[in-house]
Every structure is written in C-alpha cells, then in structure tokens.
C-alpha positions, -999 to +999 in steps of 0.1 A: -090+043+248-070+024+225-081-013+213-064-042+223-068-073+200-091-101+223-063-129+209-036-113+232-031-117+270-032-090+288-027-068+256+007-082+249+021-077+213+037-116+206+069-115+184+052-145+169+021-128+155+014-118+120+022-087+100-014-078+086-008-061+053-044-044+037-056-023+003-089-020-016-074-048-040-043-064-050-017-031-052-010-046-018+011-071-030+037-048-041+044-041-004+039-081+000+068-087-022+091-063-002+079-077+031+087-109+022+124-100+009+132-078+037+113-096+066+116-134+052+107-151+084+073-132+091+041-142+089+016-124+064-025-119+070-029-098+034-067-084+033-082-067+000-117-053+001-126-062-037-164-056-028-157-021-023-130-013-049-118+016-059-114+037-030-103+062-049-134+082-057-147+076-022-153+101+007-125+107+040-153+093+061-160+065+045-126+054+036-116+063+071-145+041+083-132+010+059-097+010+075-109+008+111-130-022+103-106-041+081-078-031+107-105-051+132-108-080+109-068-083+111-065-080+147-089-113+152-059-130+133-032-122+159-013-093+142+011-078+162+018-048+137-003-033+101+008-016+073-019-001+056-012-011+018-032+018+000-018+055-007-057+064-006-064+051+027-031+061+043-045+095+037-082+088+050-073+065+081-041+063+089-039+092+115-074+077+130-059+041+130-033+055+151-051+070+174-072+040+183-050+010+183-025-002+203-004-016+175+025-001+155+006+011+121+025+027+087+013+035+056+032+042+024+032+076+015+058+093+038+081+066+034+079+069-007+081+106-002+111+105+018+131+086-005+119+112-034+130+145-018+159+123-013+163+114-047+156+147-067+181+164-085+164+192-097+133+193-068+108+189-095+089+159-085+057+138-106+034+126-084+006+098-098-026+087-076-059+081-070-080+110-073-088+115-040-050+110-029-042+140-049-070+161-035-059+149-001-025+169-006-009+144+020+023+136-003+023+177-010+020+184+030+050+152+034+072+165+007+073+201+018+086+190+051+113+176+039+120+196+008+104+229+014+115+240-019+102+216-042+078+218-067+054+190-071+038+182-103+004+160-099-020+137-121-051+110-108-045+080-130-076+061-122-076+039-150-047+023-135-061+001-107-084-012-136-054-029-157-039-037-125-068-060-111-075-072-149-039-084-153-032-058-182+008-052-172+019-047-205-006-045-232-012-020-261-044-004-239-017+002-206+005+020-231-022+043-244-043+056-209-003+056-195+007+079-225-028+106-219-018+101-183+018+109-177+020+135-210+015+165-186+039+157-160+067+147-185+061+183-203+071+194-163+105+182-170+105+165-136+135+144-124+116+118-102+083+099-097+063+088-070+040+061-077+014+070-056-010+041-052+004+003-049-014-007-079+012+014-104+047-005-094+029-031-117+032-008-141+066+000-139+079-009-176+050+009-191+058+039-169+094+043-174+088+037-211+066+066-213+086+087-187+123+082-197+155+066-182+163+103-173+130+101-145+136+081-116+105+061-102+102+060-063+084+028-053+070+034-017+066-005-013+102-009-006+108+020+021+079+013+035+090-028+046+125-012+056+099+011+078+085-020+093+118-040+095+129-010+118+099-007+141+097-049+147+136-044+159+134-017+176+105-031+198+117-067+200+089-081+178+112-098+150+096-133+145+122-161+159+120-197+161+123-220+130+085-231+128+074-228+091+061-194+080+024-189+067+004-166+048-029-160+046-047-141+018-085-126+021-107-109+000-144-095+001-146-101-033-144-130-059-118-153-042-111-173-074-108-144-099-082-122-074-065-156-067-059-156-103-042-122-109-029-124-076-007-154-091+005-135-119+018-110-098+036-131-069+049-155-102+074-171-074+045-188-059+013-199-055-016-182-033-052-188-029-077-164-014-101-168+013-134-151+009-144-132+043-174-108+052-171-080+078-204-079+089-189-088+125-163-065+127-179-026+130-163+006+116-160+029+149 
C-alpha cells in the first residue's frame, strides 16, 4: 500500500503544497536554481543529509533505505511532489520511492540522459559520477534505450563533492583532481558530457576548461525542473494565488557551515539552514 502524507485530507495532493527537493549535501541546489527559474511561484522544502555525506561509496540498501526516510521527513512538511536531487540515490531509491508513495517522484538521471543522446553528434558520450552511480550502470541502461548505438565512456570523480561542499569552484586544486579525472575520457574523443552527480554543475568552468568548447556538457538540473514543470500541469498541481512564496532549507549536518557554502552558490540570495534529526521518521 502506498503512503499518504498525515498533513493531507483524505490523501489529497494540494496545488498549494511544497516541492520537496533532497541530496546527500548541497549538489541539490543546482536543481534548486532551475526550479526556481522554471517554477517561480513554488514553494521549496530543500533537505541535505550532511551527517551521512557521501553517498557515493555507500551500499543500494542503505542508500535505498536513506531516501525512503528523508522522503518521510518531506512529506510531514506538506509536499505535494519530490525530486530526488542525487544521481546516486536516483539509482538506489528511486524505483522503491515509487513504489511506496503516492506522490509524483523524479530523479535526475533519465532526464540528463535524454537530452545527451539527444545532443550527441558522434554517439560517444563521457559520463562523470559517484562511484557507485557508475557501478549502478543506470545512465548506461537509460542511454541504450534511447540511443542503442552509443558508446558510453565512464569515470567516478569522488573528489568532486569534496570541493563542492568546501566552496573550492575555481581554485588551482579543482583544476588539478579535474585534469587526473577527465584525462581518460577526453583521450575518448567524446562529443558530450553528462555530469552525473549535482555537485559537478558547480564545476562547470573547470570542466569545460579541461574538456574543450568542442564537448558539450549536459546539466540534468535543468531537464529535470522542465520534468517537474510538466507533471504539476499535467495534474493540476501548479501553485496559484499571489501569497508570498517560501523556502525552507534542512540539513542533518552543521547548519551554519552548509548555510555558508550554500550562499555562495545561490549568490542571488540569502538562505539559512535548519538543523533536523530523523530519528522519527523510519526507513521502511
């Protein structure tokens, strides 16, 4: 049986609910940014589990396990749909997710693969992740369905999500782990990117530096709000009214450290996080 959030009557989705946006830390944001371009009128519950950061070298289970409770946590703040903000966990929980709750639920890597088989030229496509997102194959699996023929060349770039949550966008060290990094799939002659986890859009100068003009980088972040954008119309959920938006930001982590990168990365305004346990909120 599928869950029904205990803040709705009767199970109702309200049009007037939150979107509840969620990742291991702040790559998140990237999808944020789109969101809030695409779907300015929305309301935002953003969740990162900093206690429990990186996903990346965890296992399925786990992972799996982390998505159904955080997706819990959300639901007690009245979201009517979730986009699960994490390449990694898209792969471990999304399917699960699905399964067990009654509201829509994307994540990001079929709508950043679609717009790469899209893309290619050539059909040689780079793919950067987590670890465990590579092992997964999920963006292999996605891709050959809609470009049987394409060849996908693949790297873990772990060190990423590190420079990401320590604010190092642009620095000498970025430069050198991207260069050891992204050397083997540029020798691959490949004509398009996929950014894999939501840390590396942060990374975008540094990447397309290394990379090339020639190498097109595919952002899931953006095609995964146009996602969303279509599923709220098509099911009548588009916020209306003209009471003042809000956005809430939580954390299981240091609230005024993330709150601190956080605001380097949404520069166009402020945000503060709100530290939160989920000791209430179980994982089955």
């Amino acid at each position: 049986m599928k869950r029904h959030t205990t803040s709705r009557k009767k199970g109702l989705i309200l049009d007037n609910s939150s979107i509840g946006l969620f990742d291991s830390g702040l790559g998140g944001l990237s999808v944020v940014l789109e969101v809030n371009q695409l779907l300015p009128n929305e309301n935002i519950e953003y969740f990162a589990d900093h206690a429990r950061l990186p996903y990346g070298s965890r296992k399925k289970k786990e992972i799996e396990s982390f998505v159904i409770e955080i997706i819990n946590y959300l639901l007690s703040k009245d979201i009517k749909a979730c986009i699960i903000g994490c390449n990694t966990a898209t792969a471990a929980g999304l399917e699960k997710a699905q399964e067990i709750f009654d509201i829509p639920i994307i994540g990001v890597i079929e709508p950043g693969v679609r717009v790469a088989t899209e893309q290619t030229l050539s059909g040689r496509i780079g793919l950067i992740a987590t670890e465990f997102t590579i092992k997964s194959q999920e963006h292999i699996k996605k891709i050959k369905q809609f470009s049987p023929e394409a060849k996908v060349f693949a790297n873990p770039c772990p060190e990423f999500f590190r420079l990401v949550e320590y604010g190092c966008f642009e620095t000498k060290e970025a430069y050198q782990i991207a260069q050891r990094y992204l050397e083997p799939i540029k020798k691959e002659n490949v004509d398009t990117l996929i950014l894999g986890c939501t840390h590396y859009p942060f990374l975008s100068k540094v990447i397309k530096d290394i990379m090339g003009p020639q190498v097109k980088l595919i952002n899931p972040a953006y095609s995964t709000a146009l996602e969303m954008k279509g599923i709220l119309e098509e099911k009548n959920l588009l916020r209306k009214g003209q009471i003042q938006r809000v956005e809430h930001y939580y954390t299981t982590g240091d609230p005024e450290a993330v709150t601190k990168i956080a605001s380097l990365i949404l520069s166009y305004k402020k945000c503060q996080f709100t530290k939160v346990s989920l000791a209430n909120f179980n994982r089955s």
